[in-house]
C-alpha positions as CSV (number, residue, x, y, z in Angstrom):
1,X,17.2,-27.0,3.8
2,X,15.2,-24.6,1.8
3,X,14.1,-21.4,2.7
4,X,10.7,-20.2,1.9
5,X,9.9,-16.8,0.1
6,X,9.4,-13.9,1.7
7,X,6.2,-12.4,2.1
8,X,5.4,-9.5,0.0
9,X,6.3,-6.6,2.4
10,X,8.8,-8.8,4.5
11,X,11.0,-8.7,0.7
12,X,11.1,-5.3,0.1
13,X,11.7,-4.0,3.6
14,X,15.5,-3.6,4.5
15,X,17.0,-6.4,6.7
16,X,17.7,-3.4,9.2
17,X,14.4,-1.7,9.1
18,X,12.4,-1.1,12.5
19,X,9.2,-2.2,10.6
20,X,10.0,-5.5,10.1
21,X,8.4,-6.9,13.4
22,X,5.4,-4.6,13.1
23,X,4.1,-6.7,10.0
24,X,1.7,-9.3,10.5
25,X,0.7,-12.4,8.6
26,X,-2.4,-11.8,6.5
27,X,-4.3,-8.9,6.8
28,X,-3.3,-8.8,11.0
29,X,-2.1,-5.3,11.0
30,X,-5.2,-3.9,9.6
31,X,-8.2,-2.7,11.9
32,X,-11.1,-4.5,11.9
33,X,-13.7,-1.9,11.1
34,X,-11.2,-1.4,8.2
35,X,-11.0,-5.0,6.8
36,X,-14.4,-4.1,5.5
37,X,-12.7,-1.7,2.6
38,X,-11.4,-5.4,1.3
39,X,-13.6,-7.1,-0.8
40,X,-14.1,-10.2,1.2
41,X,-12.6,-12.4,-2.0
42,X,-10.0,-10.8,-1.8
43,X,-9.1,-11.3,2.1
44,X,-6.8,-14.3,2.4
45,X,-4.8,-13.1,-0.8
46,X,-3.0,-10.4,1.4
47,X,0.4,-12.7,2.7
48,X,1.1,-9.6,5.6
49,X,0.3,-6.5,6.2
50,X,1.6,-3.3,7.9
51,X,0.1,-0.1,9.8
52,X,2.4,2.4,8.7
53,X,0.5,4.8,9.7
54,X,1.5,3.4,13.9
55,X,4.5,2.0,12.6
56,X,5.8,5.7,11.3
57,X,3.9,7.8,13.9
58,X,7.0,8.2,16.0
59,X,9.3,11.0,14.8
60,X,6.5,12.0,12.2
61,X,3.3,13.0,14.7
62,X,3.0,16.2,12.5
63,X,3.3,14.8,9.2
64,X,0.7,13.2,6.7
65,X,0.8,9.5,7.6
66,X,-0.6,6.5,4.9
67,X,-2.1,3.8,6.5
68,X,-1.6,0.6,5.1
69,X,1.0,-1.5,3.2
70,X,-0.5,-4.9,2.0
71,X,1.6,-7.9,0.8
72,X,-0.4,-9.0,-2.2
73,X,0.5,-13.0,-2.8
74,X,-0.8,-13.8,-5.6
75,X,1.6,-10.9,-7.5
76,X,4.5,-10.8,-4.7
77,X,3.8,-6.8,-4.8
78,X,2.9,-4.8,-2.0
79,X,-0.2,-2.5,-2.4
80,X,-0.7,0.9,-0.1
81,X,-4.2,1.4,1.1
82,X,-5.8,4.3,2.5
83,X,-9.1,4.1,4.0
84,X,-9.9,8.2,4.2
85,X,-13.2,10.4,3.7
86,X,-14.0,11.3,-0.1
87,X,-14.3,14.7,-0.7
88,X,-12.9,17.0,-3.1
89,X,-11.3,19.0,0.4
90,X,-9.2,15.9,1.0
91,X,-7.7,15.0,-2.3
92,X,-4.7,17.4,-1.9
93,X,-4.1,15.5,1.7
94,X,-4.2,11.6,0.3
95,X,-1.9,13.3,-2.3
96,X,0.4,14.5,0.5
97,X,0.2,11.5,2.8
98,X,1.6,9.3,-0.4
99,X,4.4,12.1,-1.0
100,X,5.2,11.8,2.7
101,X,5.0,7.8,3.5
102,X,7.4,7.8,0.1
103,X,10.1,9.9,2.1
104,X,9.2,8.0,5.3
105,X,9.7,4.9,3.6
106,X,12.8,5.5,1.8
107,X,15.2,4.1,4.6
108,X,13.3,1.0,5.2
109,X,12.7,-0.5,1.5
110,X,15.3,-2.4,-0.1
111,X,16.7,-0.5,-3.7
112,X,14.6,-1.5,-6.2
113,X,11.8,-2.0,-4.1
114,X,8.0,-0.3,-5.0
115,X,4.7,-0.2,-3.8
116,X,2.7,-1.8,-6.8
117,X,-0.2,0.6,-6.1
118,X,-1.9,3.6,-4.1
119,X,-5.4,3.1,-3.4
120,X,-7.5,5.4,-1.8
121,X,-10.5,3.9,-0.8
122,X,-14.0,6.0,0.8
123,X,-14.3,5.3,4.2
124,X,-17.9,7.4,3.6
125,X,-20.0,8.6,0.9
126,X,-18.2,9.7,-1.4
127,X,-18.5,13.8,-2.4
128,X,-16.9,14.8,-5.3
129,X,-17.9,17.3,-7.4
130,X,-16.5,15.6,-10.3
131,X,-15.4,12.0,-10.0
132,X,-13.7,12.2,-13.4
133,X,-12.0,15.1,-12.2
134,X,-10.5,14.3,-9.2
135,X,-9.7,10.7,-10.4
136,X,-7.2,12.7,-13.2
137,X,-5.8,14.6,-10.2
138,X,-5.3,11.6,-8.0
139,X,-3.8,9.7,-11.2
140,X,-1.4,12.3,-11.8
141,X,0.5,11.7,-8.4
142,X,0.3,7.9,-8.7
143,X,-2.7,7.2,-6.5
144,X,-6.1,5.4,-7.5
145,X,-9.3,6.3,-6.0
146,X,-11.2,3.1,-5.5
147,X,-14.7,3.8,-4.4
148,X,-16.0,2.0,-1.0
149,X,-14.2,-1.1,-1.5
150,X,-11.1,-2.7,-2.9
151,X,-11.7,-5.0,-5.3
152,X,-9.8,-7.4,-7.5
153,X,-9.6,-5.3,-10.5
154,X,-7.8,-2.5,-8.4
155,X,-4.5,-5.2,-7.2
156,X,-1.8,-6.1,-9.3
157,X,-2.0,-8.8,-11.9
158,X,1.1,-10.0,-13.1
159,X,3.8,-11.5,-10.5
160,X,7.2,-9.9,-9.7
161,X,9.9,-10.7,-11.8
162,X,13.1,-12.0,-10.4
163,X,16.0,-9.7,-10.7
164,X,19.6,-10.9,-12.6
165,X,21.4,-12.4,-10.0
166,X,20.0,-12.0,-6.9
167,X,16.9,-14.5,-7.1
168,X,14.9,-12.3,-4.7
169,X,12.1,-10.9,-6.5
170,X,11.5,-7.4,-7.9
171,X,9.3,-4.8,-6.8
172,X,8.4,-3.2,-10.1
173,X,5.2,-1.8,-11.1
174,X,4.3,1.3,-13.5
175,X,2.1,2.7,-10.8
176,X,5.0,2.3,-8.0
177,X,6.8,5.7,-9.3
């Protein structure tokens, strides 16, 4: 018998992690009203998803949650989204929600294992004083501001390698530090 791949966040969670039966096939964990932040090409490349933001809320309530981890097929890496308003007065808290779901998520990712990207994505208009600004900010703590919607230019385009040994793939990406 063969077994089949892992999906994308299903691989790089910890067999022992207490998130493993919050993620859902395709995009299930994400909310409806914020499906629409997804590019609707882009909808059935997502293998599973995860609301981190629920999954982590217990034993964190006062802490910056993120909200999503997607499963991105195509690559085999996993993607964080964050649907959050877009205003200069928020970048330093999308900034300290990745800091924090990094130390949340520490326990329950396998070694090796990296989120591909951080996107933050406008859940309104979006109110920057300086776009270019703010983008530089954003960029220097490893997150990418996206506009109103993700689209395919913002996901991951090369697939995980596998590592020496183990034939499970690897979570590598530049933008995962």
């Amino acid at each position: 018998m063969t077994l089949s791949a892992p999906t994308p966040i299903r691989g790089a969670l910890t067999e022992a992690s207490a998130l493993l039966p919050r993620v859902k096939d395709g995009l299930g964990a994400v909310q409806t009203t914020h499906k629409d932040y997804l590019s609707v090409e882009l909808r059935t490349a997502f293998a599973d998803s995860i609301d981190i933001d629920a999954a982590l809320k217990a034993g964190h309530e006062s802490e910056n949650r993120w909200d999503y981890l997607l499963g991105h097929a195509p690559s085999g890496l996993v993607v964080a989204v964050e649907p959050h308003s877009a205003r200069d007065d928020e970048i330093a808290t999308v900034i300290n929600k990745r800091a924090a779901a990094r130390a949340q998520l520490k326990d329950h990712l396998r070694p090796g294992a990296k989120i591909a990207r951080w996107l933050w994505v406008a859940s309104g208009k979006v109110r920057f004083a300086s776009t270019e600004k703010a983008g530089f900010r954003l960029a220097q703590h490893g997150i990418e501001f996206v506009g109103s919607q993700v689209q395919a230019k913002h996901l991951p385009t090369q697939a995980a390698a596998p590592t020496r040994g183990t034939g499970k793939p690897r979570r590598e990406s530049p933008a995962g530090r």
